[in-house]
Biopython code that builds the backbone (N, CA, C, O; Angstrom):
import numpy as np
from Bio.PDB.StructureBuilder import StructureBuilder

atoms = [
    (1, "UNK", "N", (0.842, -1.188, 0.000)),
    (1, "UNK", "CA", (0.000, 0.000, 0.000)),
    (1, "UNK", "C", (0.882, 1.244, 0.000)),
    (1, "UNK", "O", (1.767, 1.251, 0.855)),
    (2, "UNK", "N", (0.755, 2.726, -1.141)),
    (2, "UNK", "CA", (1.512, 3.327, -0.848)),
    (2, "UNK", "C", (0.939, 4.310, -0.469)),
    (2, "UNK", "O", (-0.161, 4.751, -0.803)),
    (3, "UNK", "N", (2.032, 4.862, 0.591)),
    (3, "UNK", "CA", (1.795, 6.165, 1.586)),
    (3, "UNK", "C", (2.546, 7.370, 1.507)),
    (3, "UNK", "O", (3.750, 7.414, 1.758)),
    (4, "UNK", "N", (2.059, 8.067, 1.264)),
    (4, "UNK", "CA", (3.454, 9.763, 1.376)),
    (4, "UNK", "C", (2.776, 10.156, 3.060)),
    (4, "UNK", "O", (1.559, 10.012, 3.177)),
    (5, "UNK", "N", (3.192, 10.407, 3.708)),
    (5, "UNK", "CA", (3.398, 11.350, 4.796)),
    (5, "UNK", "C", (4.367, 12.452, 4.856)),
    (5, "UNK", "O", (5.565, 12.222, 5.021)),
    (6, "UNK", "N", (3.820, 13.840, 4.706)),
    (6, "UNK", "CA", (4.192, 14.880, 4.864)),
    (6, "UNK", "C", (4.205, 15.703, 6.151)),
    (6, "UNK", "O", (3.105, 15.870, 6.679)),
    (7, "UNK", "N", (5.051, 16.130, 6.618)),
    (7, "UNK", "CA", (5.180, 16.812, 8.024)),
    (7, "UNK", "C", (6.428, 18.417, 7.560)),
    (7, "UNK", "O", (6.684, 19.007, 6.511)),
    (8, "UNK", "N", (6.900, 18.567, 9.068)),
    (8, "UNK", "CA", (7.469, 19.879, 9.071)),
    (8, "UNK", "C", (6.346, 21.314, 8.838)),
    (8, "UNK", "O", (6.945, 22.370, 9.040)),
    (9, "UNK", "N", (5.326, 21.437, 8.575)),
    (9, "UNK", "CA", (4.582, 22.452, 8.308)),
    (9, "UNK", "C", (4.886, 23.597, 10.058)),
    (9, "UNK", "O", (5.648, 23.449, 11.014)),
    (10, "UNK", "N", (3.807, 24.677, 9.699)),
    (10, "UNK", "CA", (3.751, 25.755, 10.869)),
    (10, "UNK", "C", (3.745, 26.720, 10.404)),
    (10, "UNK", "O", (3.565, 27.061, 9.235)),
    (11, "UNK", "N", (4.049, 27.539, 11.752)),
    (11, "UNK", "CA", (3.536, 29.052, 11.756)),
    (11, "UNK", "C", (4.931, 29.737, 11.364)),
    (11, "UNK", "O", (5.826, 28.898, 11.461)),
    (12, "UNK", "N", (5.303, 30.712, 11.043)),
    (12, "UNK", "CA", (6.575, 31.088, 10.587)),
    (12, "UNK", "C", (6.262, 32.521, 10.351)),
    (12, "UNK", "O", (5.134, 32.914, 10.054)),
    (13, "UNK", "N", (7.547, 33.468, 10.529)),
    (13, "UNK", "CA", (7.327, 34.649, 10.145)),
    (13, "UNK", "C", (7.566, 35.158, 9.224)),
    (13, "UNK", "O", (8.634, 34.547, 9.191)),
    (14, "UNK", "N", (7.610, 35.794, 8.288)),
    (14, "UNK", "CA", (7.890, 36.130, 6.848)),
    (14, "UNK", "C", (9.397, 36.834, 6.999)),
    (14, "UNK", "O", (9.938, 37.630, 7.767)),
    (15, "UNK", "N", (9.707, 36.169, 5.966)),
    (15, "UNK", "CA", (11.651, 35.760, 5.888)),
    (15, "UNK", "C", (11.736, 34.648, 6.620)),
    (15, "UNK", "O", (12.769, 34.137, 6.187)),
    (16, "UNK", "N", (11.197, 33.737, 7.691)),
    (16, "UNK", "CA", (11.553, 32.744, 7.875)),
    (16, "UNK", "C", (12.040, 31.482, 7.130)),
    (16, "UNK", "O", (12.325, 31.525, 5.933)),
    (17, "UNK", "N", (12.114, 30.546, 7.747)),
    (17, "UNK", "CA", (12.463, 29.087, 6.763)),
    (17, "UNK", "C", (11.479, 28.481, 7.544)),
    (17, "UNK", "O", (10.895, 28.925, 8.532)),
    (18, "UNK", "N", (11.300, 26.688, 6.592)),
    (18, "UNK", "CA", (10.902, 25.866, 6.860)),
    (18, "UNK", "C", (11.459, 24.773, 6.304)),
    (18, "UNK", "O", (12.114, 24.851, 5.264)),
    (19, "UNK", "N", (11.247, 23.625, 6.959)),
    (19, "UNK", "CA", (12.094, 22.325, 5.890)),
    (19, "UNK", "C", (10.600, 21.424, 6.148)),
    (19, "UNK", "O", (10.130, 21.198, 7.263)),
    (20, "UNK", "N", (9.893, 20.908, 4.615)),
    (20, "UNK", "CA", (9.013, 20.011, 4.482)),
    (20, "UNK", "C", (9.681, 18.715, 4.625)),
    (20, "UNK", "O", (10.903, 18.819, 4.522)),
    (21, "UNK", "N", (9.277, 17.592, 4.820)),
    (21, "UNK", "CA", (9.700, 16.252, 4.362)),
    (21, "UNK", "C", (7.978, 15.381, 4.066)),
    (21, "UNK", "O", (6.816, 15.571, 4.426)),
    (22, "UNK", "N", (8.694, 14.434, 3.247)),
    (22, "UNK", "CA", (7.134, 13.493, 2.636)),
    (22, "UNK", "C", (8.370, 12.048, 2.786)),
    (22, "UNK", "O", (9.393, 11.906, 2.115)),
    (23, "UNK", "N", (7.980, 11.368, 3.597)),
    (23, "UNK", "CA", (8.334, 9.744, 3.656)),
    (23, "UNK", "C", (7.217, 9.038, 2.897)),
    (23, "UNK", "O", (6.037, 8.877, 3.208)),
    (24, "UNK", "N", (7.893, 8.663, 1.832)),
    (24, "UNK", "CA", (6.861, 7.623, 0.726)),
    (24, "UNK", "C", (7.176, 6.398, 1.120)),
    (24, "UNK", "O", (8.273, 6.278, 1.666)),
    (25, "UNK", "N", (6.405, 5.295, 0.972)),
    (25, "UNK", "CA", (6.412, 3.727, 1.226)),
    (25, "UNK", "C", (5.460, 2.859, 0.112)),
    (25, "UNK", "O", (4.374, 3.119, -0.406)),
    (26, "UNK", "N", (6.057, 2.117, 0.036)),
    (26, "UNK", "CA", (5.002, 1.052, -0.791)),
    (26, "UNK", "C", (4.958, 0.869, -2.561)),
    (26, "UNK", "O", (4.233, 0.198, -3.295)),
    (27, "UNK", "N", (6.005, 1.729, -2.802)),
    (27, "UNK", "CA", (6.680, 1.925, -4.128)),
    (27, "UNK", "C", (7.655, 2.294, -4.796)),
    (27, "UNK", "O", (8.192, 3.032, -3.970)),
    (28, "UNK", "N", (8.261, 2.328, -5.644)),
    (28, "UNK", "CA", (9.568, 2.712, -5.999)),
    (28, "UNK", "C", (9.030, 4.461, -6.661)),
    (28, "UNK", "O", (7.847, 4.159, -6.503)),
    (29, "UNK", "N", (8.988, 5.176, -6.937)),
    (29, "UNK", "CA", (8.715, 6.061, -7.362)),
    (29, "UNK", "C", (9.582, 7.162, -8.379)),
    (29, "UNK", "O", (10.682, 7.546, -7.981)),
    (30, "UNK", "N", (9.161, 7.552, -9.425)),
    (30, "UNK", "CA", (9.816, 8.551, -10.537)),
    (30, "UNK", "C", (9.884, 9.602, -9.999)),
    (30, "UNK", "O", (10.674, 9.986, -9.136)),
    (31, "UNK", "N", (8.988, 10.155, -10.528)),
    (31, "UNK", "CA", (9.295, 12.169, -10.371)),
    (31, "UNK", "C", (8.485, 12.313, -8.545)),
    (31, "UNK", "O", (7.508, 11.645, -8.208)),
    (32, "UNK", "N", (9.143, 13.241, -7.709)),
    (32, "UNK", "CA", (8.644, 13.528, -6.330)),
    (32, "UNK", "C", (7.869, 14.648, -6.778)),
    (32, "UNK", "O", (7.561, 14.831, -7.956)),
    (33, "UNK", "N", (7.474, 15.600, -5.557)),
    (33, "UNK", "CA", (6.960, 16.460, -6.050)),
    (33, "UNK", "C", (6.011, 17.695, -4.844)),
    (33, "UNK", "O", (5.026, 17.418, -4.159)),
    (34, "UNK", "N", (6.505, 18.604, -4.907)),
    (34, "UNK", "CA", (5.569, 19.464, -4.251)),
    (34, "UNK", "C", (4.452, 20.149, -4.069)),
    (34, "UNK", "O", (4.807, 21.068, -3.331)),
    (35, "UNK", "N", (3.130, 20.294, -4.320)),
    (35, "UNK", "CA", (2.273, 21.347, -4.775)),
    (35, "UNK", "C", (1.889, 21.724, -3.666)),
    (35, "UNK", "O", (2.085, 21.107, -2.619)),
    (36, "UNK", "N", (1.090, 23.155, -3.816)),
    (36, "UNK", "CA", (0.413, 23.496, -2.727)),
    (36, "UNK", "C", (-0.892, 24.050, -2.976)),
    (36, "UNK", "O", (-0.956, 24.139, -4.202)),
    (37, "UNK", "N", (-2.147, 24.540, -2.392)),
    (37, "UNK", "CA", (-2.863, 24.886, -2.424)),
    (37, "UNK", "C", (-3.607, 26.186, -1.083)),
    (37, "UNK", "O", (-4.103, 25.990, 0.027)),
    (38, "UNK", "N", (-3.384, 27.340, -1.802)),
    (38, "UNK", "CA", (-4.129, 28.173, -0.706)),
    (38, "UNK", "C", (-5.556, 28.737, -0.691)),
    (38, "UNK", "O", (-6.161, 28.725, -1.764)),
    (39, "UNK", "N", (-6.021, 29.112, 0.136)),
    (39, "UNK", "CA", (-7.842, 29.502, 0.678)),
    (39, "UNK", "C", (-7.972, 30.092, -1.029)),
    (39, "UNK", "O", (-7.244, 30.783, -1.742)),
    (40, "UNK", "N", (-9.496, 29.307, -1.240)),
    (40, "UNK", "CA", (-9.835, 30.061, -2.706)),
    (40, "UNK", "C", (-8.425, 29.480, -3.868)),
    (40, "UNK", "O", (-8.986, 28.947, -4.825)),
    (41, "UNK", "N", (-7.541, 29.449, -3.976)),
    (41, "UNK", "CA", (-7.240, 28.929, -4.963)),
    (41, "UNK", "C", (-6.601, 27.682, -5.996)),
    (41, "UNK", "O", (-6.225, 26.738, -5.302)),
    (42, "UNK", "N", (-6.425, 27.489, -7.206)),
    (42, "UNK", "CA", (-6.494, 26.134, -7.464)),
    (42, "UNK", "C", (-5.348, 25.315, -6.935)),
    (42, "UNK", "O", (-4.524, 26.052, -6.393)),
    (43, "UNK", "N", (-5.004, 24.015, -6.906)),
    (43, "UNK", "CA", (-3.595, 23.621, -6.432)),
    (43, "UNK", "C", (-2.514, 23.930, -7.304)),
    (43, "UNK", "O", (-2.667, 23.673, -8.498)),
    (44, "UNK", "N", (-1.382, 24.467, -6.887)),
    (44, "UNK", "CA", (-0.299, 24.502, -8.217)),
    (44, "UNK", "C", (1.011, 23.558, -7.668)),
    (44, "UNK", "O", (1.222, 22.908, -6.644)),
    (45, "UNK", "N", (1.746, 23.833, -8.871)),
    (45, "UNK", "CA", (2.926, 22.678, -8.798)),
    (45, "UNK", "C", (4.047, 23.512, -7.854)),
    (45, "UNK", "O", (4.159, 24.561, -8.489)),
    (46, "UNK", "N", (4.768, 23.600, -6.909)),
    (46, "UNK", "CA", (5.973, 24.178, -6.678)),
    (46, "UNK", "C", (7.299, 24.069, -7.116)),
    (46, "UNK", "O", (8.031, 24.922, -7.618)),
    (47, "UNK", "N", (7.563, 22.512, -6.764)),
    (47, "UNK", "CA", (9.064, 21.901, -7.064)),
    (47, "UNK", "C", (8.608, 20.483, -7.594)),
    (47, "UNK", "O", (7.520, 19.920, -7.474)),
    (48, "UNK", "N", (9.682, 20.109, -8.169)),
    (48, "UNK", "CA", (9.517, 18.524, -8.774)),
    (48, "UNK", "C", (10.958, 17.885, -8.901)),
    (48, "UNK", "O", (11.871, 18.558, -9.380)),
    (49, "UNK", "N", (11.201, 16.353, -8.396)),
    (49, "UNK", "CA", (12.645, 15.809, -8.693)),
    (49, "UNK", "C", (12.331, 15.006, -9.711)),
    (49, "UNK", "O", (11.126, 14.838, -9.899)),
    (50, "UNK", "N", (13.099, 14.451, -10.435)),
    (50, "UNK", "CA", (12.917, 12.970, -11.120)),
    (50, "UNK", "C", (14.213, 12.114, -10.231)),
    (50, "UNK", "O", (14.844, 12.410, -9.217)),
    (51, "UNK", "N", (14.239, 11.082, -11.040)),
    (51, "UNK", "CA", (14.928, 10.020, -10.222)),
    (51, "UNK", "C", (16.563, 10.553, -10.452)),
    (51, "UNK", "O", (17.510, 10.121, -9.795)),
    (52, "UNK", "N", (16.642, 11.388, -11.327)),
    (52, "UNK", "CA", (18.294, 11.630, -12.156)),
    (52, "UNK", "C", (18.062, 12.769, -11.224)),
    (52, "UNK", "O", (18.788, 13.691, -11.597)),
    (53, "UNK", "N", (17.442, 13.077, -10.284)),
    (53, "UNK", "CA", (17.734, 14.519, -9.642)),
    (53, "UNK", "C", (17.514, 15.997, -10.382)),
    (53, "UNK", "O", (17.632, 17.140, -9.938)),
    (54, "UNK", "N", (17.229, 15.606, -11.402)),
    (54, "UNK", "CA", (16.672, 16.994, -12.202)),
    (54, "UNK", "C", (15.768, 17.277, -11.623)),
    (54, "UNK", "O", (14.883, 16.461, -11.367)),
    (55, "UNK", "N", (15.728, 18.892, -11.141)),
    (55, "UNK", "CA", (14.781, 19.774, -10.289)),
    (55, "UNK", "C", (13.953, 20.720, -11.647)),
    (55, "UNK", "O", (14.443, 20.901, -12.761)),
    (56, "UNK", "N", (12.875, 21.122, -11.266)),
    (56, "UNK", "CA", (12.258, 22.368, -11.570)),
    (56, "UNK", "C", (11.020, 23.101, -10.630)),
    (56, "UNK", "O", (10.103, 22.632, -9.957)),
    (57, "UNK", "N", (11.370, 24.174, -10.866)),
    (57, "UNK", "CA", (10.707, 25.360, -9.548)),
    (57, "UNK", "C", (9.584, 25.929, -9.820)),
    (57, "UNK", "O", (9.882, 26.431, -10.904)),
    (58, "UNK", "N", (8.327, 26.273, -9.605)),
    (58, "UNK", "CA", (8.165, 27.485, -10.063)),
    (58, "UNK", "C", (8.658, 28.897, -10.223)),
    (58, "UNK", "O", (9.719, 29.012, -9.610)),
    (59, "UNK", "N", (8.354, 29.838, -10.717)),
    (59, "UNK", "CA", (8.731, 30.934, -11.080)),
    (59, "UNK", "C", (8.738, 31.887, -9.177)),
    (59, "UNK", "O", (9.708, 32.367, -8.592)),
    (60, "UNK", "N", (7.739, 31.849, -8.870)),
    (60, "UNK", "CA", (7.380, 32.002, -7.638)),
    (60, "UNK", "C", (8.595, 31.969, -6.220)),
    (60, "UNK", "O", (8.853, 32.780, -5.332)),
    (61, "UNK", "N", (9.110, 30.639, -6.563)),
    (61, "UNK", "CA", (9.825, 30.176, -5.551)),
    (61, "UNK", "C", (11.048, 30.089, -6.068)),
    (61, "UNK", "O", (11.783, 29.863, -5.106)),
    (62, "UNK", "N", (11.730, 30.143, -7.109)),
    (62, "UNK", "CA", (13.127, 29.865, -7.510)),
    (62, "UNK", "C", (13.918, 30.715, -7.046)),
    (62, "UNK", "O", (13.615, 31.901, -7.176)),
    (63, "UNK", "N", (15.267, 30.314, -6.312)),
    (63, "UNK", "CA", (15.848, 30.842, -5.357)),
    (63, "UNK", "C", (15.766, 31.151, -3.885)),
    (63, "UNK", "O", (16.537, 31.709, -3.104)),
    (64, "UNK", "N", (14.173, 30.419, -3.728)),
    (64, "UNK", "CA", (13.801, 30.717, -2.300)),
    (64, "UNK", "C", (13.899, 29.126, -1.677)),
    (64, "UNK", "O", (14.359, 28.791, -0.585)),
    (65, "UNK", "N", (13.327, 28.288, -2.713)),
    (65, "UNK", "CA", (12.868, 26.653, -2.391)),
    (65, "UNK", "C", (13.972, 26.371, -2.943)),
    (65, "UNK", "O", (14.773, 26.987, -3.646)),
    (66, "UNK", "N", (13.851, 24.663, -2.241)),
    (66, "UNK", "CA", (15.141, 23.575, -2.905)),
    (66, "UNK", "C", (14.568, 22.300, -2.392)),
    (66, "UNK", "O", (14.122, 22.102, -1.262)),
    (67, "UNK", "N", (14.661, 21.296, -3.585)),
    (67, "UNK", "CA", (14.113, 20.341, -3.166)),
    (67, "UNK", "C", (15.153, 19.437, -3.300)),
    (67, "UNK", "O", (16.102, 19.576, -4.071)),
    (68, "UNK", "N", (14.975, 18.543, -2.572)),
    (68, "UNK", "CA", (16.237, 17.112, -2.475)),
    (68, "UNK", "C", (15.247, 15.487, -2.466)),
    (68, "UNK", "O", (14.018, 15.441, -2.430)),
    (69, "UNK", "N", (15.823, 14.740, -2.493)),
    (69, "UNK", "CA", (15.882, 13.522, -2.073)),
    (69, "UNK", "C", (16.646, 12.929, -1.778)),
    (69, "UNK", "O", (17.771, 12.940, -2.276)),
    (70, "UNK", "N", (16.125, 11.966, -0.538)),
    (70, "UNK", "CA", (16.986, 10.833, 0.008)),
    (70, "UNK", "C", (16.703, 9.430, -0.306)),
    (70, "UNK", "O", (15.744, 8.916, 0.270)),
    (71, "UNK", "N", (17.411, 8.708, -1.159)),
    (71, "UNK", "CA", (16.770, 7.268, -2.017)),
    (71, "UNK", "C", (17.042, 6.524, -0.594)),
    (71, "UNK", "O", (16.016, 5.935, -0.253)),
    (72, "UNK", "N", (17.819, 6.407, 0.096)),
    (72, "UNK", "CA", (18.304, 5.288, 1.180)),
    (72, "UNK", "C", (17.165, 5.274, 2.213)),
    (72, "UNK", "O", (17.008, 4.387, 3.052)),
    (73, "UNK", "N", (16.135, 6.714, 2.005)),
    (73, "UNK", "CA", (15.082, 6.884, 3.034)),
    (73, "UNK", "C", (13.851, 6.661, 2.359)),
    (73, "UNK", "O", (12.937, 6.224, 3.058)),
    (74, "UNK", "N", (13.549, 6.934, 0.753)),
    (74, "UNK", "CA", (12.827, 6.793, 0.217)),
    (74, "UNK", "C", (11.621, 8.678, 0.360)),
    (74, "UNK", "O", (10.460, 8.984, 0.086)),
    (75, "UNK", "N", (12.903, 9.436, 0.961)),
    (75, "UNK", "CA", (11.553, 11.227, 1.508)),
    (75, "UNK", "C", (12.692, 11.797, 0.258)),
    (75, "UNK", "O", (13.759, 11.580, -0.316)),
    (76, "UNK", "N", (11.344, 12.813, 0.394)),
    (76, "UNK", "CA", (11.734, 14.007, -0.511)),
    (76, "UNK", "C", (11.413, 15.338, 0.476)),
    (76, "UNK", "O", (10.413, 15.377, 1.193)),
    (77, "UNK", "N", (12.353, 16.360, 0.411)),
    (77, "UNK", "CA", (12.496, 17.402, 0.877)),
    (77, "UNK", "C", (12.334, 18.585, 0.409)),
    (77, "UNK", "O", (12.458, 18.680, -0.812)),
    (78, "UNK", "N", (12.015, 19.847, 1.189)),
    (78, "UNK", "CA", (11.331, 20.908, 0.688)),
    (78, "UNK", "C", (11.883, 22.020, 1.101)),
    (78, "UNK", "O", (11.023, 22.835, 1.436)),
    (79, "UNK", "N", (13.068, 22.435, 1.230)),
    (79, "UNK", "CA", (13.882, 23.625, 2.057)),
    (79, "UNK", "C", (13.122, 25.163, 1.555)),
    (79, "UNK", "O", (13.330, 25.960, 0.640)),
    (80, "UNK", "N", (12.174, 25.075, 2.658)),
    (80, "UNK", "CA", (11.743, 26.876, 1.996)),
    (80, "UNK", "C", (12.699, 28.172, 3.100)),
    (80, "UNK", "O", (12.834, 28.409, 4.301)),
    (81, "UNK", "N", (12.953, 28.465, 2.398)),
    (81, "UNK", "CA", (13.564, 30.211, 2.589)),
    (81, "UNK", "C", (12.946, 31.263, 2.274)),
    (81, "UNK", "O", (12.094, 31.142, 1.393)),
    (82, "UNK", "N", (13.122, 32.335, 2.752)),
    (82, "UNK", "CA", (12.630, 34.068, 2.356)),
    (82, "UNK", "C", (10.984, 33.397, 2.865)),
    (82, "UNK", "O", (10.513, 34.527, 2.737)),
    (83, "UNK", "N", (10.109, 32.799, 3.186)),
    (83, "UNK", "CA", (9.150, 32.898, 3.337)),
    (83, "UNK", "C", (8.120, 34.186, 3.459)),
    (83, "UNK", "O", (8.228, 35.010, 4.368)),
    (84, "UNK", "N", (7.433, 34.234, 2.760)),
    (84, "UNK", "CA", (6.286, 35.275, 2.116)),
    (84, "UNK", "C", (5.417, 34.956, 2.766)),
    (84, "UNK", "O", (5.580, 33.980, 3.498)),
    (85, "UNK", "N", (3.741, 35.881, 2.749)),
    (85, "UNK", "CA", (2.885, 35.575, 3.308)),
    (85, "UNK", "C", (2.037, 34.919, 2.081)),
    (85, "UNK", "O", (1.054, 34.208, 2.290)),
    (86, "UNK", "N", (2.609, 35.288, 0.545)),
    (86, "UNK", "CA", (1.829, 35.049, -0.275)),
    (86, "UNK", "C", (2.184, 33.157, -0.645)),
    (86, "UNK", "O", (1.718, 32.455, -1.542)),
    (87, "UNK", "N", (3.103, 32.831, 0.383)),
    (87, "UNK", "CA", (3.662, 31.043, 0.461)),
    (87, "UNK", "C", (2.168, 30.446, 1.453)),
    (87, "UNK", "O", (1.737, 29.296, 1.528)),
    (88, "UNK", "N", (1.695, 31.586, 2.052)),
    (88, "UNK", "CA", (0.374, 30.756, 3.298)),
    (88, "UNK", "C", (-0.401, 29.346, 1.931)),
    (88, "UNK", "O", (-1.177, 29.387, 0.977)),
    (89, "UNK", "N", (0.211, 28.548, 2.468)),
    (89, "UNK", "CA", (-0.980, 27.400, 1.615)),
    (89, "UNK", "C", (-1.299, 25.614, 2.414)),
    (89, "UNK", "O", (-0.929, 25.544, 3.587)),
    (90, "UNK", "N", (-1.668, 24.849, 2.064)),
    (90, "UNK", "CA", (-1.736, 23.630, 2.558)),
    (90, "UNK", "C", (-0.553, 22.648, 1.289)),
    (90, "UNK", "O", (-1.061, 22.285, 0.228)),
    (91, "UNK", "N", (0.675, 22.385, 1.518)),
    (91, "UNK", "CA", (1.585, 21.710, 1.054)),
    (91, "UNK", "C", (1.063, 20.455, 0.667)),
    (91, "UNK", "O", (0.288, 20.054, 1.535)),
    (92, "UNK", "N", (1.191, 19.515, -0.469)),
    (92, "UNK", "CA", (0.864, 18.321, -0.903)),
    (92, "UNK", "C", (2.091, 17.774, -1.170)),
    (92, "UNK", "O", (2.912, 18.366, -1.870)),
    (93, "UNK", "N", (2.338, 16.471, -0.573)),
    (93, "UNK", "CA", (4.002, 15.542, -1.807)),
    (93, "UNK", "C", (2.827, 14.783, -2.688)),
    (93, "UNK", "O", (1.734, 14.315, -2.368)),
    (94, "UNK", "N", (3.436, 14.856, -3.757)),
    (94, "UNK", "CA", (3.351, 14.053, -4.915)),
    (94, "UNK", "C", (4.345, 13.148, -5.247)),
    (94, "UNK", "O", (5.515, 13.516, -5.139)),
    (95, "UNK", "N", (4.090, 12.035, -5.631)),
    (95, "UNK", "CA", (4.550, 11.001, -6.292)),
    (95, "UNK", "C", (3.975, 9.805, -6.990)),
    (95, "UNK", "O", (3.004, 9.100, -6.718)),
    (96, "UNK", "N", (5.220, 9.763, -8.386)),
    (96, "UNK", "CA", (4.642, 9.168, -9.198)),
    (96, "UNK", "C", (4.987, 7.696, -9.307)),
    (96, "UNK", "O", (6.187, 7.425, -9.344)),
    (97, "UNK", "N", (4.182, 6.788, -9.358)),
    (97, "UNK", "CA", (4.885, 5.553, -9.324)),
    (97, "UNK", "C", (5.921, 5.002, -10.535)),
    (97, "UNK", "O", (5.499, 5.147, -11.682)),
    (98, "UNK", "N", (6.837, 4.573, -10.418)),
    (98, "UNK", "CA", (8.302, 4.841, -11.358)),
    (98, "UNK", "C", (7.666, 3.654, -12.415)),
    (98, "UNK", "O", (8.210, 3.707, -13.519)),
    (99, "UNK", "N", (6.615, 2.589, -12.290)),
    (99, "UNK", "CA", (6.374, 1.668, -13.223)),
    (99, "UNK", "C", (5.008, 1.843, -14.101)),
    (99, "UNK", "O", (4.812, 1.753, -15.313)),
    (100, "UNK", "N", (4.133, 2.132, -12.989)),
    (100, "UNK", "CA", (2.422, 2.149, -12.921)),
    (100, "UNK", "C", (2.236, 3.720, -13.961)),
    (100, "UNK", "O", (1.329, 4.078, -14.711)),
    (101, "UNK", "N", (3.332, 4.265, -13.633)),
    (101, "UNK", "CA", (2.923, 6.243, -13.498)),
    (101, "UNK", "C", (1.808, 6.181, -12.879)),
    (101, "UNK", "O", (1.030, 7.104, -13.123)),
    (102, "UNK", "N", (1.516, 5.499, -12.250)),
    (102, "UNK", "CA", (0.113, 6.040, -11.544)),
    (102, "UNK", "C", (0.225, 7.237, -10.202)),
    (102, "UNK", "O", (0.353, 6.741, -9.083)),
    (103, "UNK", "N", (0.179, 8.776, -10.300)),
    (103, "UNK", "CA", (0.582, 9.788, -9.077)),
    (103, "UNK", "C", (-0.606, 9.078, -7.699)),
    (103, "UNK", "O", (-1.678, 8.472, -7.670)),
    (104, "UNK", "N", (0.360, 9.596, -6.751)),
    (104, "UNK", "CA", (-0.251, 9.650, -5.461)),
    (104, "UNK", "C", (-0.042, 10.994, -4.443)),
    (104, "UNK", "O", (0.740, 11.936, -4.577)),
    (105, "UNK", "N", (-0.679, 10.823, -3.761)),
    (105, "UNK", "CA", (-1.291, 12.087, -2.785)),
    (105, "UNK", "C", (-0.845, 12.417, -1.241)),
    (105, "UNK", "O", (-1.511, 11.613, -0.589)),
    (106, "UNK", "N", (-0.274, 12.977, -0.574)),
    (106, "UNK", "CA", (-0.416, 12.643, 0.718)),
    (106, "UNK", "C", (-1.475, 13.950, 1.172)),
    (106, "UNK", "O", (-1.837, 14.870, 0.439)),
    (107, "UNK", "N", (-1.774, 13.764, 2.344)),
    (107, "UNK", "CA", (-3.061, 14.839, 2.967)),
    (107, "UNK", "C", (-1.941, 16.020, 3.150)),
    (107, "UNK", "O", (-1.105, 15.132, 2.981)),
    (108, "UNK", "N", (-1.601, 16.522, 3.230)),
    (108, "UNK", "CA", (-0.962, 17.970, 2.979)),
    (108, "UNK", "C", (-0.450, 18.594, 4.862)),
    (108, "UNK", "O", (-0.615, 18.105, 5.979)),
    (109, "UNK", "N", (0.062, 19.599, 4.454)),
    (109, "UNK", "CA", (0.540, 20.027, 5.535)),
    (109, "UNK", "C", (0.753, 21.420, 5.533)),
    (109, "UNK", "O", (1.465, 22.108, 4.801)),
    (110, "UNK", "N", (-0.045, 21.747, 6.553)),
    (110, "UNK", "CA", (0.027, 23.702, 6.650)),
    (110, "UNK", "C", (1.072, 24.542, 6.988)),
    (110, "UNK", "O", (1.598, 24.508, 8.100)),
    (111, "UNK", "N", (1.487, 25.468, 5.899)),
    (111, "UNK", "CA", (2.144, 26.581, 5.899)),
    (111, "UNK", "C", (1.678, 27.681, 6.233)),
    (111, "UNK", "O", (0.982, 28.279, 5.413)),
    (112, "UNK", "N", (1.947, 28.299, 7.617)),
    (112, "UNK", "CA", (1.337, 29.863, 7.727)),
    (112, "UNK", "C", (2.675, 30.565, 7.546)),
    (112, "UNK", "O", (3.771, 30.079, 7.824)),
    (113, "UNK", "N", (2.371, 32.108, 6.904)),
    (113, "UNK", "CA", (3.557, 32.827, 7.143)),
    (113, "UNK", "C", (2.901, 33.898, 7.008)),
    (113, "UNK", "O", (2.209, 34.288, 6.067)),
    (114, "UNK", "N", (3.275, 34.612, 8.516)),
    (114, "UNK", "CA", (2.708, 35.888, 9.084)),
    (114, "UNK", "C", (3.961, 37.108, 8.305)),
    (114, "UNK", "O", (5.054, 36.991, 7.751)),
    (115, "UNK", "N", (2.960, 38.344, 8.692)),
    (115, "UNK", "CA", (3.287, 39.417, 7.673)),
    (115, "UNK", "C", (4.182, 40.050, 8.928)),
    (115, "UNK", "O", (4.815, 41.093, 8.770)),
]
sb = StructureBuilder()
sb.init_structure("model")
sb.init_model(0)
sb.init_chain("A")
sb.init_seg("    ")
for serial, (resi, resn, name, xyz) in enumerate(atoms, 1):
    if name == "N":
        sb.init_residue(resn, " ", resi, " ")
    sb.init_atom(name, np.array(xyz, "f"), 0.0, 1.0, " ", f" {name:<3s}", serial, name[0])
structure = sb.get_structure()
């Protein structure tokens, strides 16, 4: 059965940091992946790895975010910096299964960042 669990979320002050992590289980997995979703609007993509470690950012966050993985742990990581208030959202990991492509979901994890 596969599982992402996402943690690290909170309250933070703007310029703060945060470090996300998503521990996946139950599959080998391709591309990782970040999105988020805030009050009223649609979910968007943030960061994404593939298995070769090729990253891409949004426009939004490049230079602020960095995403990693750890294969020996099977998590993917979310290093946010400069934190904004316009970052306030509910965090999702994504992942794709490396055989199936079939994506999966974890329940998300809240980002506040006060002004």
């Amino acid at each position: 059965q596969v599982q992402l669990v996402e943690s690290g979320g909170g309250l933070v002050q703007a310029g703060g940091s945060l470090r996300l992590s998503c521990a996946a289980s139950g599959s080998i997995f391709g591309i990782m992946a970040w999105y988020r979703q805030a009050p009223g609007k649609q979910r968007e993509s943030v960061a994404s790895i593939t298995k070769s470690d090729t990253t891409n950012y949004a426009d939004s966050v490049k230079g602020r975010f960095t995403i990693s993985r750890d294969y020996t742990k099977n998590t993917a990581h979310l290093q946010m910096n400069g934190l904004k208030p316009e970052d306030t959202a509910v965090y999702y990991c994504n992942a794709v299964d490396y055989f199936k492509q079939t994506p999966y979901w974890g329940r998300g994890t809240q980002v506040t960042v006060s002004a």
